[in-house]
C-alpha positions as CSV (number, residue, x, y, z in Angstrom):
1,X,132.7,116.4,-1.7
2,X,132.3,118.2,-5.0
3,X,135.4,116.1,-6.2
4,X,134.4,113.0,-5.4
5,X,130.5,113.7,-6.8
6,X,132.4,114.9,-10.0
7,X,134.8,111.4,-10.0
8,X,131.3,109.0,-9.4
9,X,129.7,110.8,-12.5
10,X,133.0,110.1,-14.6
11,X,133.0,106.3,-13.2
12,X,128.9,105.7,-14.0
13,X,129.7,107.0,-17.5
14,X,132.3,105.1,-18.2
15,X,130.7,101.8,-16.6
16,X,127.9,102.9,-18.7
17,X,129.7,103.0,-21.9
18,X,131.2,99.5,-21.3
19,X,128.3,97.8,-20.2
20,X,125.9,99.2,-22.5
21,X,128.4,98.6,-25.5
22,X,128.4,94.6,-24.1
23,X,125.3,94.1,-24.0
24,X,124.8,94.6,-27.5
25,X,126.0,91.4,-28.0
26,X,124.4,89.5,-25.2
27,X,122.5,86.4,-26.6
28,X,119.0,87.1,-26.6
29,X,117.1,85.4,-23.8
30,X,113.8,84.0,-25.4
31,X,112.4,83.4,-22.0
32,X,112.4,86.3,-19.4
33,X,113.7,89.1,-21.0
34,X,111.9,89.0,-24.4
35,X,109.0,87.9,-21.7
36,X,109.8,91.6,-19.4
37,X,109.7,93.4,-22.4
38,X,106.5,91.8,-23.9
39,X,105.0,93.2,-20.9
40,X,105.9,96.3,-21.0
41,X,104.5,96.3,-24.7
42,X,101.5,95.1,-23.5
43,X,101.8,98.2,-20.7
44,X,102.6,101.0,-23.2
45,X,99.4,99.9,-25.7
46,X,97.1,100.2,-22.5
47,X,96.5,96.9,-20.6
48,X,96.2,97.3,-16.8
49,X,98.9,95.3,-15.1
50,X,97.3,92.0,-13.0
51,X,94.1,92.9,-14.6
52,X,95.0,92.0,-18.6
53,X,98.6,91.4,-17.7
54,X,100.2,88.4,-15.5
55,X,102.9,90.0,-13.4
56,X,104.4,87.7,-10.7
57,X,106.2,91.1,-8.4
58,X,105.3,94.4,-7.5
59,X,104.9,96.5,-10.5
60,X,108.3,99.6,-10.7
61,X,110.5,97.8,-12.2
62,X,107.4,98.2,-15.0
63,X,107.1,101.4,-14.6
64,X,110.3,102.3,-14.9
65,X,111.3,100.4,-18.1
66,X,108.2,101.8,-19.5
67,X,109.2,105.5,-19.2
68,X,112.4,105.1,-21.1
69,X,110.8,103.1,-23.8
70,X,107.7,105.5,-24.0
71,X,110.8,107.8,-24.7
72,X,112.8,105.5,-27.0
73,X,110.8,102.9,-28.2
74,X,109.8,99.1,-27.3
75,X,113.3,97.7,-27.8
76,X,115.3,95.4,-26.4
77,X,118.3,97.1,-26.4
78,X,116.2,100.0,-24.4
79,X,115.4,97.4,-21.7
80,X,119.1,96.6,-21.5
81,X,120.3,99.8,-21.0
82,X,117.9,100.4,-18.4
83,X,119.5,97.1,-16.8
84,X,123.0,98.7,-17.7
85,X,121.9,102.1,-15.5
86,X,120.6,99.8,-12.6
87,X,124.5,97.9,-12.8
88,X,126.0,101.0,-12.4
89,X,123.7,102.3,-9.8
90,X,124.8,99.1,-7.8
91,X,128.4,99.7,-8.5
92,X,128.5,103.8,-7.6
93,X,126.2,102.8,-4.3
94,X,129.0,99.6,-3.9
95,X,131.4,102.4,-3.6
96,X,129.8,104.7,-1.3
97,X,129.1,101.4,1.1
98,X,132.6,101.2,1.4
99,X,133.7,104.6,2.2
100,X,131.1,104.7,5.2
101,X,133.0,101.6,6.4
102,X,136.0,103.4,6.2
103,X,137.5,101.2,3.5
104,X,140.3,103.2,1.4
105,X,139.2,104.3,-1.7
106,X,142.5,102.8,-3.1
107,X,140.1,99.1,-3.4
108,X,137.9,100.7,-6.2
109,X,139.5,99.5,-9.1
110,X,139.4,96.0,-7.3
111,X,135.4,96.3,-6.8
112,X,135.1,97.1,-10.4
113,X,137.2,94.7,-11.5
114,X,135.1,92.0,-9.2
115,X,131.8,93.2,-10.1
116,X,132.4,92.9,-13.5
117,X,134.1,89.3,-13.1
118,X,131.5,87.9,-11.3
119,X,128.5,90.6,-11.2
120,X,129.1,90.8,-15.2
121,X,126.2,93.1,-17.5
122,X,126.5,90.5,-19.6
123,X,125.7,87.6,-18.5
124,X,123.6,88.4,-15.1
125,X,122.2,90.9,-15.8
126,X,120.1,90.8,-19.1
127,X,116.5,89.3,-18.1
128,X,114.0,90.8,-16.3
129,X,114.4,93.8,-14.7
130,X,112.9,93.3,-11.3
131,X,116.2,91.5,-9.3
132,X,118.3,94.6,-10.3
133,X,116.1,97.0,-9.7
134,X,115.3,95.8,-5.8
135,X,119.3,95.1,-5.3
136,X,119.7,98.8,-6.0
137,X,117.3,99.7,-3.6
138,X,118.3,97.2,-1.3
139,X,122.0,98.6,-1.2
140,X,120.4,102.4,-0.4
141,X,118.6,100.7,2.5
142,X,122.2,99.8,3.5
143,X,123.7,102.7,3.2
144,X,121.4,104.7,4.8
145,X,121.7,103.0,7.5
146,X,125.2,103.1,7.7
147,X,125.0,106.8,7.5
148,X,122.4,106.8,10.4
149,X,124.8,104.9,12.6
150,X,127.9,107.2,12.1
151,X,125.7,110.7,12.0
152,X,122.7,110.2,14.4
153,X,120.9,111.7,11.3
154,X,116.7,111.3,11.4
155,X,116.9,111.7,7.7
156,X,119.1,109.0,7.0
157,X,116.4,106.7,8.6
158,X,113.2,108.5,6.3
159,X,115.1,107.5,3.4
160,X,115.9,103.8,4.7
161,X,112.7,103.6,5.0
162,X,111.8,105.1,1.4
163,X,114.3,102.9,0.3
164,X,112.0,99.9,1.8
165,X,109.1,100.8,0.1
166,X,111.1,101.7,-3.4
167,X,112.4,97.8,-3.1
168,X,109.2,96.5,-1.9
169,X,107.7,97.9,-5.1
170,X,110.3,96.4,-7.5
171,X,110.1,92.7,-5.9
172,X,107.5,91.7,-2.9
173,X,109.9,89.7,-0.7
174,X,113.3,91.3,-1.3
175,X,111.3,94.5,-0.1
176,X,110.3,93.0,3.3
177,X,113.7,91.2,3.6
178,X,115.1,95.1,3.2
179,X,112.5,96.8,5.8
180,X,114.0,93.3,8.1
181,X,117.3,94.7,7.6
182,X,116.7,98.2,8.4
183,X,114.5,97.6,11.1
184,X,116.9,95.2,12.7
185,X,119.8,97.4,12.4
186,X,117.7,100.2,14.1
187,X,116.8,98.1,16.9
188,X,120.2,96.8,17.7
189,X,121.2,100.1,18.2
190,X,119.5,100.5,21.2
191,X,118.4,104.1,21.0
192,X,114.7,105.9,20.9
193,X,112.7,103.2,19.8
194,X,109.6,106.0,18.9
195,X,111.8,106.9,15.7
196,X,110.6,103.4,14.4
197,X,108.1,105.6,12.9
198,X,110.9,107.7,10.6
199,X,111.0,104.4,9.0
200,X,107.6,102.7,9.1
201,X,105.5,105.6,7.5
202,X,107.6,106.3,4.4
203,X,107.4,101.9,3.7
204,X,104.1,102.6,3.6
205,X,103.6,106.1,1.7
206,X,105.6,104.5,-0.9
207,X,104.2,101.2,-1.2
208,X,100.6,102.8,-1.3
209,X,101.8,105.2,-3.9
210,X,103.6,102.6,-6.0
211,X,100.3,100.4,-5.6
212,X,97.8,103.5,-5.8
213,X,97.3,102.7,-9.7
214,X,96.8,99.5,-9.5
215,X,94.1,99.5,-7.5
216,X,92.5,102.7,-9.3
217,X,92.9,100.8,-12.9
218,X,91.2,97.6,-11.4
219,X,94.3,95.1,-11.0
220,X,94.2,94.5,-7.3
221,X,92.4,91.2,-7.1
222,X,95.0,90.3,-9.8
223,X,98.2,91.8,-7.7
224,X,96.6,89.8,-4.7
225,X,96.1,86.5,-6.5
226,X,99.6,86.7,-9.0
227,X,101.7,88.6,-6.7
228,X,100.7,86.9,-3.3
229,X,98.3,84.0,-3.6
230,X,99.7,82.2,-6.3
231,X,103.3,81.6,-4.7
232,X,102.3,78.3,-3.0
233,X,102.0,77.0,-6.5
234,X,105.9,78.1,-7.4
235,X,106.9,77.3,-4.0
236,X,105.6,73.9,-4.1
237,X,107.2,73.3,-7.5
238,X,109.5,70.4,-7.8
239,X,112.5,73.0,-9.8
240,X,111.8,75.8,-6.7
241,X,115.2,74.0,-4.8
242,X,116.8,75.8,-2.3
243,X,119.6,74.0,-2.7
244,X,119.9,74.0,-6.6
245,X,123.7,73.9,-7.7
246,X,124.0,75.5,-10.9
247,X,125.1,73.2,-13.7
248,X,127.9,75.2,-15.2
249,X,130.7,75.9,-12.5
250,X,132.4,79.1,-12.9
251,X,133.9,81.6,-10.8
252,X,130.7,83.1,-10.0
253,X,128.7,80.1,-9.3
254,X,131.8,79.1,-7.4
255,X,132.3,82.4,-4.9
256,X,128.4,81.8,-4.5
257,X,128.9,78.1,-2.7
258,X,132.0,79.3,-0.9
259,X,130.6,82.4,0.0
260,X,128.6,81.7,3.4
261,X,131.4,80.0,4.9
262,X,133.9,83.1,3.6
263,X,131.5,85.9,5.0
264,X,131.2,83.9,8.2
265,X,134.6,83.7,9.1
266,X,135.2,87.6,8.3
267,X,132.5,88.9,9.6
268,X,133.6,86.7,13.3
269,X,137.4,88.5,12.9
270,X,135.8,91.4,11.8
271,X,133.7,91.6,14.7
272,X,136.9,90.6,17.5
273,X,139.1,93.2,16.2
274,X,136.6,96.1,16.0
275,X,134.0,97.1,18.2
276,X,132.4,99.7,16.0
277,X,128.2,99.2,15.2
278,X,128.9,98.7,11.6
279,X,129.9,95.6,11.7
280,X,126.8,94.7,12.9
281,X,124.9,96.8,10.4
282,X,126.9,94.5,7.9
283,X,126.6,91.2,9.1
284,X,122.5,91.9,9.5
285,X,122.5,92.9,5.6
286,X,124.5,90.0,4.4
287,X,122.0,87.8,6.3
288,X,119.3,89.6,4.4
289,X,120.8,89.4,1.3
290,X,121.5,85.5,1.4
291,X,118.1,85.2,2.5
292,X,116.6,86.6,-0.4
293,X,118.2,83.2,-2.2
294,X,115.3,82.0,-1.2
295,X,113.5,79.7,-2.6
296,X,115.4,79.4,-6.0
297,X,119.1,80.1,-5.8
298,X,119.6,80.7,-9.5
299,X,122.1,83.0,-10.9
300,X,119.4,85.7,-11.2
301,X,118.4,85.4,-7.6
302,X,122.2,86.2,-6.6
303,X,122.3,89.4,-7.9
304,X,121.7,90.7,-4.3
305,X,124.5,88.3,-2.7
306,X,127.0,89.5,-4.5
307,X,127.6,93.4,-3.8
308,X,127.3,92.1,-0.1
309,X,130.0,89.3,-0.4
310,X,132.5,91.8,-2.4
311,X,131.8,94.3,0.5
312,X,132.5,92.1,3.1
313,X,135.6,90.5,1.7
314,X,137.0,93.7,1.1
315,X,135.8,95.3,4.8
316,X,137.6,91.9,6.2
317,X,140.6,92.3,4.9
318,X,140.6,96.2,5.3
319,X,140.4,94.8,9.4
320,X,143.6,92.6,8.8
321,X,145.5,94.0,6.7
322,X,147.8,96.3,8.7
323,X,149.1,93.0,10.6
324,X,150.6,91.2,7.6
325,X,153.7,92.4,6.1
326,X,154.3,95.0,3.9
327,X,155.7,92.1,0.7
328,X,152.2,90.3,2.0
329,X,150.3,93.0,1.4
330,X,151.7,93.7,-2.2
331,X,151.9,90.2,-3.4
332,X,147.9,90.1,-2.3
333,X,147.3,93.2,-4.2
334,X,149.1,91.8,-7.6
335,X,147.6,88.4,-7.5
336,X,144.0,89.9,-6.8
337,X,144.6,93.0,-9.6
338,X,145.8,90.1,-12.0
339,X,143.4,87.3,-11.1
340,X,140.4,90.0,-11.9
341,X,142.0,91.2,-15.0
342,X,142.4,88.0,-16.1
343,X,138.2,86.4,-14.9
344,X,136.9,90.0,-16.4
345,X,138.8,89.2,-19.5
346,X,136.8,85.4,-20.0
347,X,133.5,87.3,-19.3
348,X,133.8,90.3,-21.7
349,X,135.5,87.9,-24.2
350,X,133.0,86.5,-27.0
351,X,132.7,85.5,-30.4
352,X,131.5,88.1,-32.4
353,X,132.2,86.8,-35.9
354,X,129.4,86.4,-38.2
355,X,127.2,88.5,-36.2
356,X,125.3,91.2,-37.8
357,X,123.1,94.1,-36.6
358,X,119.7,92.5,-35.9
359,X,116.4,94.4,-37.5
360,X,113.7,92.3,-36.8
361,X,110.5,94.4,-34.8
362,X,112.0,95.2,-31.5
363,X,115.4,93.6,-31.7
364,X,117.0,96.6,-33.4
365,X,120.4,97.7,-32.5
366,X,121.7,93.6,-31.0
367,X,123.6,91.9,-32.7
368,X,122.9,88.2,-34.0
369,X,124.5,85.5,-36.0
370,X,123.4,86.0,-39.5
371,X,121.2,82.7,-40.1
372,X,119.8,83.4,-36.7
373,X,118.2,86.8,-38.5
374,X,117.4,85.3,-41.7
375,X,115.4,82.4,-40.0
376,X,113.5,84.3,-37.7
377,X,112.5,87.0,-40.8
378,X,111.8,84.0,-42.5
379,X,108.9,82.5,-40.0
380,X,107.9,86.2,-39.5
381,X,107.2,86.6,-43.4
382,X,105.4,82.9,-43.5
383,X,103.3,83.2,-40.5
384,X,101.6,87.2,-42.3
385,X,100.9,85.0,-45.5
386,X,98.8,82.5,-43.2
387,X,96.9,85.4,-42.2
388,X,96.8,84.4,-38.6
389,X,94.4,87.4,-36.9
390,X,95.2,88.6,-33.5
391,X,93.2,85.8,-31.9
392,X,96.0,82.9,-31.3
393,X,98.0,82.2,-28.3
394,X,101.4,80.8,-27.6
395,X,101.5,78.3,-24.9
396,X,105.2,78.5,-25.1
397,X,107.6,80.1,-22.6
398,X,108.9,81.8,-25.2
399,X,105.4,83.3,-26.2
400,X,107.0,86.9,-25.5
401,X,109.2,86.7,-28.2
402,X,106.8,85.5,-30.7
403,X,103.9,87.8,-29.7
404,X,106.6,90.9,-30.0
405,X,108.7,89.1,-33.0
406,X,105.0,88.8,-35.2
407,X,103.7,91.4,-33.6
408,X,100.5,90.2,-32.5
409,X,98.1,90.7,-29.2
410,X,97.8,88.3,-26.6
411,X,94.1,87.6,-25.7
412,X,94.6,86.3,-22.6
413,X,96.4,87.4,-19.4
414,X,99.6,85.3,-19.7
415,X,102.6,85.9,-21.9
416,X,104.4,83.1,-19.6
417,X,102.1,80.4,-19.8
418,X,103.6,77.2,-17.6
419,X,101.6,76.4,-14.3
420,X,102.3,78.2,-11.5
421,X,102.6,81.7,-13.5
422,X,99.0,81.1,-14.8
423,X,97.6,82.1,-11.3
424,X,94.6,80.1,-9.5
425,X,92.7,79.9,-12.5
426,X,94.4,80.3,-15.5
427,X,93.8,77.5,-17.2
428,X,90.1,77.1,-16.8
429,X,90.0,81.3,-18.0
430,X,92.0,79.9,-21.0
431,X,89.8,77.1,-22.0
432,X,86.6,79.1,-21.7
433,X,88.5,81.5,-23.6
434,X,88.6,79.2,-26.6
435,X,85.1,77.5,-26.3
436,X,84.0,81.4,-26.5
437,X,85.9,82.0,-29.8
438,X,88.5,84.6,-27.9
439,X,91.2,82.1,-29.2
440,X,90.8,80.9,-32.6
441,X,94.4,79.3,-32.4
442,X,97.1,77.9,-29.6
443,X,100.5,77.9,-31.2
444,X,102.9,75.0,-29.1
445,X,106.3,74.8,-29.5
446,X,107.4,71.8,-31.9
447,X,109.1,68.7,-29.6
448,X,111.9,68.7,-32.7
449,X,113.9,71.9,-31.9
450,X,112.3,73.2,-28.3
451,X,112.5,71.4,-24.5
452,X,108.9,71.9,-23.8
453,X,108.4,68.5,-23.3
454,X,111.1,67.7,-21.4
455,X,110.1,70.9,-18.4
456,X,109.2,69.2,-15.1
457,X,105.3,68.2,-14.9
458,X,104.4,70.3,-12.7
459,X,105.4,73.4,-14.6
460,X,103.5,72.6,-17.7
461,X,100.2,73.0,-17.1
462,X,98.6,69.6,-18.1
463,X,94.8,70.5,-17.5
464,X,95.0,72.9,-20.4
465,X,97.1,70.6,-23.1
466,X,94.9,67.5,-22.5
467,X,91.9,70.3,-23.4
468,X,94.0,71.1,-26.9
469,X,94.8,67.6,-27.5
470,X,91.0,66.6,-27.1
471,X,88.9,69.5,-28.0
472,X,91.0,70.6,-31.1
473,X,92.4,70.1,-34.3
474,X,96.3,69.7,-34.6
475,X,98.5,70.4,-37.4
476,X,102.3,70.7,-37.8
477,X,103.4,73.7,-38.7
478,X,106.8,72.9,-40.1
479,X,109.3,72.0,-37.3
480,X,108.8,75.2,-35.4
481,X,105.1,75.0,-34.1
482,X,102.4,73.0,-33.8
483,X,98.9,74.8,-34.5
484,X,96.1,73.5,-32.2
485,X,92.7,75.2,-33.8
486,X,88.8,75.3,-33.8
487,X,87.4,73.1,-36.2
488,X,86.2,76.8,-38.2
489,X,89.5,77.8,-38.6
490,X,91.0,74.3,-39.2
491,X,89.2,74.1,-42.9
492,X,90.0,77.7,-43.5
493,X,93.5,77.7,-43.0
494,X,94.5,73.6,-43.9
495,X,96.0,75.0,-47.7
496,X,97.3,78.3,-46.2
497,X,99.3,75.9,-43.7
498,X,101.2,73.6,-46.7
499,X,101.6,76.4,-48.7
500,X,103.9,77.8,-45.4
501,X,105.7,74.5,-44.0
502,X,108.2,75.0,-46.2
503,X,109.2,78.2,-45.5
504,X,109.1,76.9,-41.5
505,X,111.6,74.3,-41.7
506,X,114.3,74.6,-39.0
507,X,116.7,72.1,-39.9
508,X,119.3,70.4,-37.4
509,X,122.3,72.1,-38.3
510,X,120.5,75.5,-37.4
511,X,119.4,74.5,-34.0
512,X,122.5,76.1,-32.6
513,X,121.6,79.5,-33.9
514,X,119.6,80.7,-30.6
515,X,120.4,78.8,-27.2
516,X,117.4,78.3,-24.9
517,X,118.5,79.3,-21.9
């Protein structure tokens, strides 16, 4: 026991290490993740979640984040590494799956290898931290219920149902999907049906406790309306597809199609050749986990897929494997050893020339290409000689990055401003916010460089630019932003704003510096 405690410390730190030292040079995301982090900002300075902050999940992946950059700082590269911990949390519980299912510890390296070919820190996992935070919990639920099917342990089911709760308060519906899981695996078992409570009361303690704040600061009616009530509007959204097929087709987005016909297939053999419960407990959990693809199977939503899929390719073959020969059994090894080697090789790969060590206000410690920082200090130092106050708002999705990169305060609610993230109301709270002189100025991405335009009408929410377009005066601001203002601030600012457009340019040939993504 102690060795193999001592030999999971040694692996986390190493995985660590790696992962950490990749995600250094992760493109920055000017959506989600500058968006994540932007709330925690917002968090740390004193806003009350759901009341003076739009938050679309439960709130600990908030929480959480917000500890280590109370202790560090607001930087990205803090959030990452808090990603990075949850990746190898995944990986060491990956591990411990496996060795409940009886799978020889001898597969390790070919887990790793897999979960960083098509699992990779750097490309899945840097964005908000909410999917990888509830897949970590989600895996515990797993494997305490694995542990409760071999041991007859009450414990093992408290914890599942901790577990639950701990996932229900990182992401709503990947938490119920887990309590599903563990309550179906209970069930199937057939035994006491009383010790439904062991798992039922600690769901609850914890989500309470998790929630507890919320509702003591004020933010429930928010939680209700952002974290509950508001879903029809994204579920009714025309880019919300089930059945979206991701654009770029790679390894990962390929395993990901493949991967319910795959699982089905082992999990049938599986099932024939042993009789043993966990092959139940399994195929209930990988149910789970391609149900939580639901409603948007992005790349993002996956995250909880894949751990599953490895285990039960690897628990599949673990069941065949003695049948085929022993030159079989070797050639499969090689080819899967090399084949991994060879897909974690394209993933860790990048071009790193010409990048330098970012400094810009909470960006310290990435690294980006050199014209990337010079533009962006650039705007920064432009936008302070306008004298912009604190009263403006970005209806931009990348309005997290802006309000961190000038460091300015959001007046309203909504650091993710398209239509169904602005709750029941939003747009009518951000109008009255302007006629009331809250908002003095609504900064809009300029149709030259951003794809604003071109999002999906019913994620751009139309109510509130017809309001800008009629109500208020518009201005280029270069070819970065266009400034919608009150007719006050219009006159006061109409020499401030040529003396800057200048200095605001973003010309063609730099377009390629940051990617949208």
């Amino acid at each position: 026991m102690r060795k193999t405690t001592y030999l999971n410390i040694l692996i986390g730190i190493a995985i660590f290490c790696v992962g950490f030292y990749l995600c250094r040079f992760q493109e920055i995301n000017l959506d989600d993740e500058t968006w994540f982090l932007q709330v925690v900002n917002r968090f740390l300075s004193g806003d009350v979640l759901y009341r003076d902050i739009f938050l679309g999940v439960t709130p600990l992946s908030v929480y959480i984040t917000s500890f280590f950059c109370w202790l560090f700082g607001v930087e990205l590269l803090v959030a990452r590494g808090v990603l990075v911990l949850y990746y190898v949390c995944t990986i060491l519980l990956t591990r411990a799956i496996l060795q409940e299912l009886e799978i020889p510890q001898r597969y390790s390296l070919l887990l790793i290898l897999a979960f960083f070919v098509f699992m990779h820190p750097q490309h899945t996992w840097a964005f908000s931290g909410y999917n990888s935070l509830a897949c970590v919990f989600f895996l515990a639920c797993f494997l305490m219920m694995l542990k409760w099917t071999n041991r007859k342990s009450l414990s093992s089911l408290i914890f599942a149902g901790v577990f639950a709760g701990l996932c229900f308060g990182s992401k709503q519906n990947l938490g119920l999907i887990a309590l599903f899981g563990v309550l179906a695996s209970f069930f199937v078992s057939r035994r006491n049906k009383k010790e439904a409570f062991a798992i039922l009361l600690p769901f609850l303690l914890v989500g309470i406790g998790i929630l507890l704040p919320i509702f003591l600061q004020g933010g429930f009616d928010g939680f209700l309306e952002y974290a509950w009530l508001n879903k029809k509007k994204y579920l009714t959204s025309e880019h919300c597809n089930y059945f979206l097929i991701p654009p770029h087709w790679d390894s990962y987005s390929a395993l990901i199609f493949a991967a319910p016909f795959l699982c089905t297939g082992i999990i049938f053999l599986a099932l024939l050749r042993s009789q043993k419960r966990n092959s139940i407990i399994l195929a209930i959990f990988l149910i789970c986990s391609f149900l939580g693809l639901y409603p948007r199977p992005d790349n993002v939503q996956k995250l909880t897929c894949i751990p599953l899929i490895l285990i039960t390719i690897l628990y599949g073959y673990n069941q065949i494997q003695s049948a085929l020969r022993l030159q079989v059994r070797d050639f499969l090894h090689t080819t899967m050893i090399i084949w991994l080697f060879l897909g974690m090789g394209m993933r860790i790969y990048a071009k790193k020339e010409h990048l330098i060590l970012c400094n810009l206000p909470h960006f310290k410690g990435v690294f980006i290409t050199h014209e990337a920082h010079d533009h962006w200090w650039s705007v920064k130092d432009s936008l302070a000689k306008m004298e912009i106050d604190k009263n403006c708002f970005f209806l931009s999705t990348h309005g997290g990055f802006y309000y961190l990169l000038f460091e300015l305060k959001n007046p309203t609610l909504f650091d993710y401003p398209i239509y169904p993230t602005l709750g029941l109301h939003g747009e009518d709270k951000v109008i009255d916010q302007i006629k009331t002189g809250e908002i003095h100025y609504v900064f809009t991405d300029h149709p030259s460089w951003t794809n604003w335009l071109e999002q999906k009408k019913d994620r751009r929410p139309l109510q509130l630019e017809t309001y800008l377009k009629q109500e208020m005066a518009a201005e280029d601001l270069g070819t970065i932003f266009q400034i919608y203002q009150t007719a006050d601030s219009a006159n006061l600012q109409k020499k401030l704003l040529q003396k800057s457009r200048v200095e605001l340019e973003y010309t063609p040939s730099k377009k390629r510096i940051l990617r949208v993504t």
